[in-house]
Steps between C-alpha positions, in 0.01 A plus 500: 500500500272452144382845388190549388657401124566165640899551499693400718715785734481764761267794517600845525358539869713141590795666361490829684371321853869319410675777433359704820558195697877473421539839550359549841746195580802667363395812686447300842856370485692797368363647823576200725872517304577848594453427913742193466761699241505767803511262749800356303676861462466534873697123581754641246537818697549311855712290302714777403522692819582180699830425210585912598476455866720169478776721269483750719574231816814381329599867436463607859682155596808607283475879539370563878257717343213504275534777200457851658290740279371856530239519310210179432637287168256322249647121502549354128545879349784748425722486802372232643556181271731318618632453931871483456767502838539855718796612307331431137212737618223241640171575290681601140354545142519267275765586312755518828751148480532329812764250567304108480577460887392811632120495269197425786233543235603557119154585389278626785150478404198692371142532613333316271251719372690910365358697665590306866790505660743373788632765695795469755585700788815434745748584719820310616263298779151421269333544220150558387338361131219634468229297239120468436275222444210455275302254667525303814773309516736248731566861702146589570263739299572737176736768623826652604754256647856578601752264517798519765756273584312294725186507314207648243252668727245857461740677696768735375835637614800316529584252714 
């Protein structure tokens, strides 16, 4: 800590080992932060799927059916943002009213991240959202998972 002056304070050298020090730390836990931010994106996304599946119970209770669609719809994006009763359209835009008793889900979510998404599939007897993992998870390893009525599994196709 004296310099060769006989003052008092740190050397060059002590500073930089500091500096290189503190930055190998913040390097070591950006990393360690990215794995549990992922981690996190991936509870959010079971989360989500698991508040569609339970929307889409209550709509089949009331309705007999679950939404019918011809072609696969992104969940959360242009005709697909809100799950209103059979007669108001099921999946609708945003921008479509539905009456406050017949609304299953007035905002159905996002994937987390933009350039994910939740994709449904069904018929009048199942339905099929399709979603992907980043990192292993409550469901099992990084991947594809498809959630049906009676649960979120690898498989696809209705049920």
């Amino acid at each position: 800590m004296k310099n060769f002056n006989g003052q008092k304070g740190f050397t060059l050298i002590e500073l930089l080992v500091i500096i290189i020090i503190i930055i190998i730390l913040a390097g070591i836990s950006i990393i360690a932060l990215n794995g549990q931010r992922a981690k996190a994106r991936d509870a959010n996304r079971i989360s989500d799927v698991k508040q569609i599946r339970t929307a889409l119970e209550f709509y089949f209770s009331d309705e007999g059916e679950y939404p019918a669609i011809s072609q696969p719809v992104v969940l959360g994006k242009g005709n697909a943002e809100k799950l209103c009763s059979k007669a108001e359209g099921g999946f609708v835009s945003a921008t479509t009213a539905c009456s406050q008793e017949t609304t299953y889900m007035s905002k159905v979510p996002t994937d987390p991240l933009p350039d994910r998404q939740y994709t449904y599939t069904g018929s009048n007897d199942g339905f099929d959202i399709l979603f992907i993992t980043e990192k292993e998870s409550s469901l099992g390893l990084a991947g594809a998972y498809h959630a049906h009525s009676e649960t979120i599994d690898t498989s696809s196709g209705n049920r």
